[in-house]
C-alpha positions as CSV (number, residue, x, y, z in Angstrom):
1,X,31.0,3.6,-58.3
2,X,32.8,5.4,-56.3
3,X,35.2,8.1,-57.9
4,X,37.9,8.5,-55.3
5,X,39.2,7.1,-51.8
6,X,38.0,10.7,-50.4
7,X,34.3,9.1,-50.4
8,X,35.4,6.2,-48.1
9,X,35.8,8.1,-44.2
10,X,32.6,9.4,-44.3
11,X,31.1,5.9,-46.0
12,X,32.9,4.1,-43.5
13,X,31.7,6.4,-41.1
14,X,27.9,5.6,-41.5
15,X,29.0,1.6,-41.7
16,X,30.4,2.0,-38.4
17,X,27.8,3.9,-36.6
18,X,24.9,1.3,-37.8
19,X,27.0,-1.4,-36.5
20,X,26.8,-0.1,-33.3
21,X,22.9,1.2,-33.6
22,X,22.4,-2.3,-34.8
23,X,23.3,-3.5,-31.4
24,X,20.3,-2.3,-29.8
25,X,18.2,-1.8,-33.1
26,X,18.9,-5.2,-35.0
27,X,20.4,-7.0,-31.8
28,X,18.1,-5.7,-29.7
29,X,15.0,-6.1,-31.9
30,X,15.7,-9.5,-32.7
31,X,16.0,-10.3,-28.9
32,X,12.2,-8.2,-28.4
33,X,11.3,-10.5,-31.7
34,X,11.3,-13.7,-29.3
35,X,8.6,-12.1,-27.4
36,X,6.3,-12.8,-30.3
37,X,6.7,-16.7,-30.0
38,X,6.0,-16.5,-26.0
39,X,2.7,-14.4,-26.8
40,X,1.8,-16.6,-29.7
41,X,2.1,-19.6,-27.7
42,X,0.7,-18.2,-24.5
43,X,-2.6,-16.3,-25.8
44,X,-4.8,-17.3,-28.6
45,X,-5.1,-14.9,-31.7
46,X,-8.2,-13.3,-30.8
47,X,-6.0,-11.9,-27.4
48,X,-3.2,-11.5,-29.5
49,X,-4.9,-9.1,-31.2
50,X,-5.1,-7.0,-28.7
51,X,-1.6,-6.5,-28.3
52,X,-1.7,-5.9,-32.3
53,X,-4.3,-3.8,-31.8
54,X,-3.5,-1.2,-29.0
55,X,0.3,-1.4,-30.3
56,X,-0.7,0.6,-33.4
57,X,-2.8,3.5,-31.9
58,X,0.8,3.7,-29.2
59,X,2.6,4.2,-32.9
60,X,0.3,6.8,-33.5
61,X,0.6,8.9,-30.2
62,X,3.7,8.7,-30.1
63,X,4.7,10.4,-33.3
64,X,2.2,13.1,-32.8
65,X,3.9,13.6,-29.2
66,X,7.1,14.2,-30.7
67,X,6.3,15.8,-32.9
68,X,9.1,15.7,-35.6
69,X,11.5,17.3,-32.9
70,X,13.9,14.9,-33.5
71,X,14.8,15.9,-37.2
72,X,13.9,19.8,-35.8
73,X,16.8,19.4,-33.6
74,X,19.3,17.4,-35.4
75,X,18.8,20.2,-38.6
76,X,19.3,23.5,-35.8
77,X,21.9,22.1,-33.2
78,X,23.8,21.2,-36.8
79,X,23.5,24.5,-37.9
80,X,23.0,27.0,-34.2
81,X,26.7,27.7,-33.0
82,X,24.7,27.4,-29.0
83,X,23.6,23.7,-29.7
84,X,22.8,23.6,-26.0
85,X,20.4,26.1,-26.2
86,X,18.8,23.6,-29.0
87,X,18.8,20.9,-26.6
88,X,17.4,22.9,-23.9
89,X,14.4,24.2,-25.7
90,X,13.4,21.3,-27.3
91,X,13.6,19.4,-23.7
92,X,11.7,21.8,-22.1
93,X,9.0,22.1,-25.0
94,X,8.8,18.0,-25.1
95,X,8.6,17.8,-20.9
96,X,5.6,20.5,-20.9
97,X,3.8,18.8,-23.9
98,X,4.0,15.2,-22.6
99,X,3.0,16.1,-18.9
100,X,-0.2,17.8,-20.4
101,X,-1.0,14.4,-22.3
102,X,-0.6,12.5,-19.1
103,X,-2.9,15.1,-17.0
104,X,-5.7,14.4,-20.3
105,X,-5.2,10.7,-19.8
106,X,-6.0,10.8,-16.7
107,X,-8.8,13.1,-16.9
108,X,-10.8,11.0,-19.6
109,X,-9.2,7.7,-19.4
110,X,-12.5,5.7,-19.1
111,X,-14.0,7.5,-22.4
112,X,-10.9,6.9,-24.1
113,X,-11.5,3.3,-23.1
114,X,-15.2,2.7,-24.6
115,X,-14.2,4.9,-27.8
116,X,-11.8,2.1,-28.9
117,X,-13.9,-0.8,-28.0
118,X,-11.9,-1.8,-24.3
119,X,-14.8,0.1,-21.9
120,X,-13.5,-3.1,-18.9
121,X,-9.9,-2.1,-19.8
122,X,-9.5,1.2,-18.8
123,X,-6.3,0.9,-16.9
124,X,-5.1,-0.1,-20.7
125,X,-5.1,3.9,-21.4
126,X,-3.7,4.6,-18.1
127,X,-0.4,1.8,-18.7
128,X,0.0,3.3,-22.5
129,X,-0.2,7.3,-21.3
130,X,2.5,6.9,-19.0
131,X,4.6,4.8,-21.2
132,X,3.8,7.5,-24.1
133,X,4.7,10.5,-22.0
134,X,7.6,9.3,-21.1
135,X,9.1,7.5,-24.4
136,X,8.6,11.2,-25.8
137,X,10.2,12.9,-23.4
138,X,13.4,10.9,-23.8
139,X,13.7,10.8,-27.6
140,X,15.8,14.2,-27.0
141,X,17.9,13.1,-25.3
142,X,18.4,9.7,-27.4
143,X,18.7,12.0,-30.2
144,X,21.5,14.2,-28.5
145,X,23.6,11.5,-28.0
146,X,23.5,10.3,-32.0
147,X,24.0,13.5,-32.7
148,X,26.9,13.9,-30.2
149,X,28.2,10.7,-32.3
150,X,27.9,8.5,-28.8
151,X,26.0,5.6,-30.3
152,X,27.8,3.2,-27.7
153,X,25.9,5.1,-24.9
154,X,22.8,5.1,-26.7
155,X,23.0,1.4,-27.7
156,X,23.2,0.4,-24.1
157,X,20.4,2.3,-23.0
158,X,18.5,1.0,-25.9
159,X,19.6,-2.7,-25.2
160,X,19.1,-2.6,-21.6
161,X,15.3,-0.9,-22.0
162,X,14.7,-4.0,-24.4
163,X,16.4,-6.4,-21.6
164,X,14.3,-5.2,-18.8
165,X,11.4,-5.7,-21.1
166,X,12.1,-9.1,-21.9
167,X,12.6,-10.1,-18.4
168,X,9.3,-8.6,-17.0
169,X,7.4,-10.8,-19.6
170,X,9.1,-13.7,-18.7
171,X,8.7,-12.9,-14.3
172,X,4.4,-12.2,-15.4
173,X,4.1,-14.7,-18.1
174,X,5.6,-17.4,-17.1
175,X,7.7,-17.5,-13.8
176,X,4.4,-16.1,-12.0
177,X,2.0,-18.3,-12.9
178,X,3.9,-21.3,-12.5
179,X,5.1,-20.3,-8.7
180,X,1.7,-19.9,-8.2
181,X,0.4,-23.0,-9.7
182,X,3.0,-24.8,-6.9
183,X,2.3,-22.9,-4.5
184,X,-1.3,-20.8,-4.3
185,X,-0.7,-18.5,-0.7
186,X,3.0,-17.5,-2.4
187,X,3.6,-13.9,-2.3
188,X,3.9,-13.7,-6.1
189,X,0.5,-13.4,-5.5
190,X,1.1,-9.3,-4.0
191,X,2.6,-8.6,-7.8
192,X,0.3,-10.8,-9.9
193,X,-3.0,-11.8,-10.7
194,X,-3.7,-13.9,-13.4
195,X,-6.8,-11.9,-14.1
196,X,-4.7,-9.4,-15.7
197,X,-3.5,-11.8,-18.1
198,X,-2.5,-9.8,-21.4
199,X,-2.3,-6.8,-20.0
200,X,1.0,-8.0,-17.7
201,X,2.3,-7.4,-21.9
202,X,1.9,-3.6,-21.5
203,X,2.9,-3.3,-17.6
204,X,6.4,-4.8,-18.7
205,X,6.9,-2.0,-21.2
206,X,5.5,0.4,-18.7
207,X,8.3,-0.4,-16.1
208,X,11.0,-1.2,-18.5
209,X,10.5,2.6,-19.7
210,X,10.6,3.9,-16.3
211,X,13.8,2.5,-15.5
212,X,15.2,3.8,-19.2
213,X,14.0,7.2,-17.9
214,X,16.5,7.0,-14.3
215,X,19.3,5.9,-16.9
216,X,18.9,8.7,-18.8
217,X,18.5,11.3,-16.0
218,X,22.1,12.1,-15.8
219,X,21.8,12.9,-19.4
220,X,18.6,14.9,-18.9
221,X,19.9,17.0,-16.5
222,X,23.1,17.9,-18.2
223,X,22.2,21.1,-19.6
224,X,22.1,24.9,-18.5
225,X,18.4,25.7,-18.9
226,X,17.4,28.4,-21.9
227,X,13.8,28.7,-23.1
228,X,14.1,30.2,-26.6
229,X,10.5,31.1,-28.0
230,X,11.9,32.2,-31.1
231,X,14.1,29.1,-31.8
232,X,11.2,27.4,-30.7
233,X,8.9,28.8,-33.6
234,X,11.3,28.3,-35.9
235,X,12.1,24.7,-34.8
236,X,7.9,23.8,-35.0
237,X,8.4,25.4,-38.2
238,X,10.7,23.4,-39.7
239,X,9.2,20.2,-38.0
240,X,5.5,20.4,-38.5
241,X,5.8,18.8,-42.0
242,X,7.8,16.3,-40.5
243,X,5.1,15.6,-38.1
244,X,2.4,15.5,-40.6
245,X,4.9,13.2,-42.7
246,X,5.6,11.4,-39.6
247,X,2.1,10.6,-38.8
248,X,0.8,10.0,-42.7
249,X,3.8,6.9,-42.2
250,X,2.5,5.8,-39.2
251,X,-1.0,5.9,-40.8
252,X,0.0,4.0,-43.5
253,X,1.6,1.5,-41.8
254,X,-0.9,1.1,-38.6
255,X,-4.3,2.1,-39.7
256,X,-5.3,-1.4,-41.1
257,X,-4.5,-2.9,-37.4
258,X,-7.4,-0.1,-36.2
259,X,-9.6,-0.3,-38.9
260,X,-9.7,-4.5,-39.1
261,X,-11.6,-4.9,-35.9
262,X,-14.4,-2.4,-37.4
263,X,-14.5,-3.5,-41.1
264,X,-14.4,-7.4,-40.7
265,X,-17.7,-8.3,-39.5
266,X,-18.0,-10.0,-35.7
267,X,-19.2,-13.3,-37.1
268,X,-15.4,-13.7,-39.4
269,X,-13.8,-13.3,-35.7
270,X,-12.0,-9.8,-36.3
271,X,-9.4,-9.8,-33.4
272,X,-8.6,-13.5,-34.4
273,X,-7.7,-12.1,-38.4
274,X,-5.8,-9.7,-36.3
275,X,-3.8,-11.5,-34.0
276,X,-3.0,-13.7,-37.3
277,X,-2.1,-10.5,-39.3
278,X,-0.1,-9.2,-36.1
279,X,2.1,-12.3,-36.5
280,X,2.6,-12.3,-40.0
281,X,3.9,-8.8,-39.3
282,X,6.0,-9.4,-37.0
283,X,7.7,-12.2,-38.6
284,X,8.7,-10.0,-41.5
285,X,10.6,-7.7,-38.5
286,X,14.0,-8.7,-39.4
287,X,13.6,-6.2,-42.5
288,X,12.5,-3.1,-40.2
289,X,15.4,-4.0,-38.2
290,X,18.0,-3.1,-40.8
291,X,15.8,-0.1,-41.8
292,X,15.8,1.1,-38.4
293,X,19.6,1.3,-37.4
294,X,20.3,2.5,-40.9
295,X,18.0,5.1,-40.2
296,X,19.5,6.0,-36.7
297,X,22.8,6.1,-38.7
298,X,21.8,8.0,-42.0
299,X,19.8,10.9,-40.6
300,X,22.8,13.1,-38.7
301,X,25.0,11.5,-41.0
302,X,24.0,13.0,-44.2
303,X,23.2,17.0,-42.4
304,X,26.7,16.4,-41.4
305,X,27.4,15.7,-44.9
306,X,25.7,18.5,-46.8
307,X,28.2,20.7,-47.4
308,X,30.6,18.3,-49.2
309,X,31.3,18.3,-52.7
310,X,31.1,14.4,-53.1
311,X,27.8,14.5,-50.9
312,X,25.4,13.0,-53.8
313,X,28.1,10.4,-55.0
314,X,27.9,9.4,-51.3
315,X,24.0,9.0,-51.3
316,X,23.9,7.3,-54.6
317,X,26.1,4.5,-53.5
318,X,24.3,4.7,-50.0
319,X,21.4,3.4,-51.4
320,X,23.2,1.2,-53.9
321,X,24.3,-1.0,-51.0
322,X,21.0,-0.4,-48.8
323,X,19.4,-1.7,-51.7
324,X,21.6,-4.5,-51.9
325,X,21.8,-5.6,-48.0
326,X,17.3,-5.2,-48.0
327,X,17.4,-7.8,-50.7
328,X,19.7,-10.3,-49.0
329,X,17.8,-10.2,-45.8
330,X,15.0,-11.4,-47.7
331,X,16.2,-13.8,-49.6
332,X,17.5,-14.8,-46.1
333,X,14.1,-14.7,-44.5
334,X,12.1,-16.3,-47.5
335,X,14.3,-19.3,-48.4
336,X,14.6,-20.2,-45.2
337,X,10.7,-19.7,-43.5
338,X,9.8,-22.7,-42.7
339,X,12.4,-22.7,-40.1
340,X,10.5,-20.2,-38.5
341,X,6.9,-22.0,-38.7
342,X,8.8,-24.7,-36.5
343,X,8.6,-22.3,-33.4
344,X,4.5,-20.7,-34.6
345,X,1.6,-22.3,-33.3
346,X,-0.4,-24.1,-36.1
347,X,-3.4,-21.2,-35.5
348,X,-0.9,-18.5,-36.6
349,X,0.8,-20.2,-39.4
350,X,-1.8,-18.9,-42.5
351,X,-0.2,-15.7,-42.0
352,X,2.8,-16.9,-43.1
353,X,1.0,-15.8,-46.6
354,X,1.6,-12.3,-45.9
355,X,5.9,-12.2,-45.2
356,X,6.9,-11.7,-48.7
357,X,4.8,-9.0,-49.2
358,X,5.5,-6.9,-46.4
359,X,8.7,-7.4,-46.2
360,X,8.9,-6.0,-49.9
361,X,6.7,-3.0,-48.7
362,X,9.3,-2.4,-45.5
363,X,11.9,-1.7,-48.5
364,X,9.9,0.1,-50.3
365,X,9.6,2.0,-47.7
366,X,13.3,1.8,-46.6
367,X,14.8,3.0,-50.1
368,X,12.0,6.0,-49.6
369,X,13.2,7.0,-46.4
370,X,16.8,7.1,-47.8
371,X,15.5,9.3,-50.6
372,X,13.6,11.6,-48.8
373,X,17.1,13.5,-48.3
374,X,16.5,15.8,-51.0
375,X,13.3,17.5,-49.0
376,X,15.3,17.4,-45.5
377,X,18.8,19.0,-47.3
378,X,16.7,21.9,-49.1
379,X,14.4,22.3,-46.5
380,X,11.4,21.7,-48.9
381,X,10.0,19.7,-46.0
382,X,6.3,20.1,-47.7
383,X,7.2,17.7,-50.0
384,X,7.8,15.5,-47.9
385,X,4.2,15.9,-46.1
386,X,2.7,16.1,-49.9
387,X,4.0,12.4,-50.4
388,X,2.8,11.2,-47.2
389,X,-0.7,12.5,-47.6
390,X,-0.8,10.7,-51.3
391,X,0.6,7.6,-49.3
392,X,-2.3,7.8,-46.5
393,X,-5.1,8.8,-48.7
394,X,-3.8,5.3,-51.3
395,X,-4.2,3.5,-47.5
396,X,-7.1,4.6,-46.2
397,X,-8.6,4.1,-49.8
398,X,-7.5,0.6,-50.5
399,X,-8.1,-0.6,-46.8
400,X,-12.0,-0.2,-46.7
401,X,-11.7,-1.5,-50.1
402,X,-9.9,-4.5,-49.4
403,X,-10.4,-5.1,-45.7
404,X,-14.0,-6.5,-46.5
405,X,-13.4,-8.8,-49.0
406,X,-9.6,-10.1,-48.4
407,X,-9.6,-9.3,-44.6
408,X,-6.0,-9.3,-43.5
409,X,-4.4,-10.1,-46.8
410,X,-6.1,-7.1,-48.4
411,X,-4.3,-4.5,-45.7
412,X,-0.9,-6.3,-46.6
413,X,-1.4,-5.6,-50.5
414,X,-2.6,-2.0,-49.5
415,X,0.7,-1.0,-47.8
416,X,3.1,-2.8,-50.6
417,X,1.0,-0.2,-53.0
418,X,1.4,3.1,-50.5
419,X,5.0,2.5,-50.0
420,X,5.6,1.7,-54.2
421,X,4.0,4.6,-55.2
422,X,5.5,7.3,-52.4
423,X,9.1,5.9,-53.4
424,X,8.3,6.4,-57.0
425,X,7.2,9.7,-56.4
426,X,9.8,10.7,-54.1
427,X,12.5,9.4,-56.7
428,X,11.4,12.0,-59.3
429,X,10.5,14.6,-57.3
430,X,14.0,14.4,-56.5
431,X,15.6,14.2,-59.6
432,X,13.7,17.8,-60.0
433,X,15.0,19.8,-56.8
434,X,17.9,17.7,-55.6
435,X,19.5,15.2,-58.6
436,X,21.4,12.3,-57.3
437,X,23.2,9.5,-59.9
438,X,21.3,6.7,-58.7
439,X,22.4,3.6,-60.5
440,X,19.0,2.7,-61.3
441,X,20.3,0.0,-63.9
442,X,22.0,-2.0,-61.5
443,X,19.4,-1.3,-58.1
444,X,16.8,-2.7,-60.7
445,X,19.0,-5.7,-61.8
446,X,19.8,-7.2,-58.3
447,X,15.9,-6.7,-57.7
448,X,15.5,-9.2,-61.0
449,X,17.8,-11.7,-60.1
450,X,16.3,-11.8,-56.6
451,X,12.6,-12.0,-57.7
452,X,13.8,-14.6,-60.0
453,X,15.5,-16.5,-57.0
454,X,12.3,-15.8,-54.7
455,X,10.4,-17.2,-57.7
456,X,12.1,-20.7,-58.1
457,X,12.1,-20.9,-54.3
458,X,8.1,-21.1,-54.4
459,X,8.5,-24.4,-56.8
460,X,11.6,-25.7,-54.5
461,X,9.4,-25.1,-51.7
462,X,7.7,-28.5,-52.3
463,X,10.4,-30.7,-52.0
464,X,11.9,-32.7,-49.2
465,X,14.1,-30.7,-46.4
466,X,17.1,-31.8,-47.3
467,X,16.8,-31.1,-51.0
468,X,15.1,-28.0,-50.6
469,X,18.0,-26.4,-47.8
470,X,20.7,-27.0,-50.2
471,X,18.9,-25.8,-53.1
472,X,18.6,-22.6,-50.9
473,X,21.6,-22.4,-49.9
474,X,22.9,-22.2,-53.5
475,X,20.1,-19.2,-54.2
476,X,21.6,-16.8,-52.1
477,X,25.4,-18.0,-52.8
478,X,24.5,-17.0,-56.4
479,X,23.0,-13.8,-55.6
480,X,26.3,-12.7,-53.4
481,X,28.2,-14.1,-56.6
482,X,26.0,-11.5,-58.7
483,X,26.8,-8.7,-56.2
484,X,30.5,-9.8,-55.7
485,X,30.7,-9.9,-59.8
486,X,29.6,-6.3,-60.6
487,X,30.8,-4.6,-57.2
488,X,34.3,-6.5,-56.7
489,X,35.9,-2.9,-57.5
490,X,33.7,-1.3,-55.4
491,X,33.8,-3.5,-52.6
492,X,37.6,-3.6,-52.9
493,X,38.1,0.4,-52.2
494,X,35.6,0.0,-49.6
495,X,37.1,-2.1,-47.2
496,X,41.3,-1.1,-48.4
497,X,41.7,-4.1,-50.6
498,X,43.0,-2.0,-53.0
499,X,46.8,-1.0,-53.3
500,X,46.3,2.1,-55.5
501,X,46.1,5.3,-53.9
């Protein structure tokens, strides 16, 4: 609960700020979500698949090409008095380190190719490097203005990338071919070849992030230069667990769209599991939506915060309510799924199978991220690359285990486990070094009652639409009623409903 109206600004605060982050993480997102339907619809699994596919090795790169700078400067331009001299060395070290990816991409972008199984594709490598060097350069940026507390800026940037995006698949995918289809000599045909086919997926990324890159030049540029070697040592320092955190998550949560191709023999069609499992995935996006502007949103906000006495009262009902707004979205999502199989091709729809359990994994994984403060605050950032590693090596373990013999459904069961087991640990790990008064009683009761609702929802499932909707309908009123019942005080204070000062 919280103890006094002090706690409310700087609660309030963080509500604010991932309203707005939601507009180009959760707005945005969901708009980029459509794209999935278009591809779905447009290519069969098997090419789908290869979105799926290359997608997870760009999740990879691009962590290790930032290489937890973004926490690294948040924690010293928070703490360093000369915050531009933060910026400026971490621009400068980002510019230099994504220019020499670029020149190796370029260098040995047809070996690259035949290493991950595209040898005709290597103008695949070529899209991604560019796209890649440049997303990496301008996190620093995007990460001075949250830090700057300019989300509007940041959200516009953000939503306009994703806009651009949008409409460059829609020109290639659909606009494009049918011009051409009416007209064969049209000059379409100077911008377009329907050879290309899925790759027109990546060139829209790659020119949606070069035009991201001129918005943000005036931002870029605004800085008087400094190159601080010894700020920059301290700054890798401080950021190379972070890295090795960064890239044991991205392992965790991308490896089984690498390894599926190689561990699913060619006769059980491997891209087409994939493309299945890539849809599946994607479906259960709304979660990592939430997750994503909350974590825009929680990471400056609680350095900011470390200093204050009511700090931990703060993060404990933090995740209270995180916990709370996770399980509504999906009770949202699962009640009402078959909606969504309306707009999925019939090939796609077995990996409908797999939502529930990864969008109970993207919490797990959620609540972990929001407990992983205690490393960050004490700068026991090791800790943080210890749990990661125990996460991977659970992955990597459990995906040549499973991969074989469940194929797709095996890597969703695999990343459930890693994410359960690194919150666990996290959780008392921090109790040791950094003790927050989680209400575990009542986090674990609202996960009962909506298990117990996602439960009758499976037997509800089987009956007629328009028993079935209503029936849902009522499942999530009564969870709200559960939440309204034990957090009406709570809930008051937060929003000045109550008279008492």
């Amino acid at each position: 609960m919280l103890q006094n109206t002090g706690i409310l600004n700087p609660f309030k605060k963080l509500a604010g700020e991932t309203v707005i982050y939601g507009m180009s993480s959760i707005v945005g997102r969901f708009l980029n979500w459509w794209l999935m339907p278009l591809y779905v619809n447009l290519f069969a699994p098997e090419e789908y698949g290869i979105v799926t596919n290359l997608y997870a090795y760009v999740a990879f790169f691009m962590v290790f090409l930032t290489y937890g700078m973004e926490t690294g400067f948040f924690r010293f331009a928070s703490k360093n008095t000369d915050s531009e001299k933060v910026y400026s060395t971490s621009l400068v070290s980002l510019f230099f380190s994504s220019a020499f990816f670029l020149v190796l991409i370029l260098l040995f972008k047809n070996e690259l190719a035949g290493l991950i199984n595209y040898p005709n594709h290597p103008e695949y490598i070529l899209w991604f490097g560019f796209i890649l060097a440049i997303d990496a350069f301008t996190a620093i940026p995007f990460a001075r203005l949250r830090l700057n507390n300019r989300p509007v800026k940041f959200a516009v940037i953000k939503l306009i990338n994703i806009g651009f995006n949008i409409g460059f698949n829609l020109f290639f995918l659909l606009l494009c071919p049918k011009l051409i289809e009416n007209n064969p000599d049209s000059i379409v045909r100077l911008v377009y070849s329907p050879e290309i086919g899925v790759g027109y997926v990546f060139i829209s990324n790659l020119l949606a992030s070069v035009i991201t890159l001129i918005l943000l030049l005036p931002e870029i540029f605004k800085f008087s230069f400094y190159f601080d070697k010894v700020l920059l040592h301290k700054m890798l320092s401080y950021s190379f667990p972070i890295l090795v955190v960064g890239m044991t998550g991205i392992l965790i949560q991308q490896i089984d769209k690498i390894l599926i191709p190689f561990l699913i023999p060619e006769n059980e069609q491997p891209m087409e599991q994939l493309g299945i499992y890539g849809a599946g995935v994607k479906i259960a996006v709304l979660m990592n939506m939430f997750i994503q502007a909350f974590r825009y949103a929680f990471e400056p906000f609680f350095f900011s915060q470390a200093e204050s006495k009511n700090d931990k009262n703060i993060y404990a009902e933090i995740m209270k309510y995180f916990v709370i707004f996770g399980l509504l979205i999906f009770l949202g999502m699962m009640l009402y799924i078959d909606v969504i199989k309306l707009i999925i091709p019939v090939e796609y729809e077995e990996g409908f199978s797999i939502v529930p359990v990864i969008m109970l994994a993207n919490l797990f994984f959620g609540i972990y991220f929001t407990l992983s403060l205690w490393y960050k605050l004490t700068d026991m950032t090791r800790f943080g690359a210890y749990i990661s590693i125990t996460g991977a090596v659970i992955t990597i373990t459990l995906n040549f285990i499973l991969i074989p013999v469940y194929g797709y459904k095996g890597s969703a069961v695999t990343l459930l486990t890693a994410f359960f087991v690194m919150m666990v640990i996290s959780y008392f790990l921090g109790r040791k070094y950094y003790p927050v008064p989680y209400n575990l009683k009542r986090i674990g009761f609202y996960f009962l009652v909506a298990m117990i609702l996602f439960a009758l929802s499976l037997y509800t499932n089987q009956q007629k639409p328009i028993v079935m909707y209503p029936l849902h309908t009522v499942f999530i009123f009564i969870f709200i009623w559960t939440v309204y019942k034990f957090e009406k005080n709570s809930l008051m204070r937060l929003f000045n409903r109550n008279k008492k000062k």
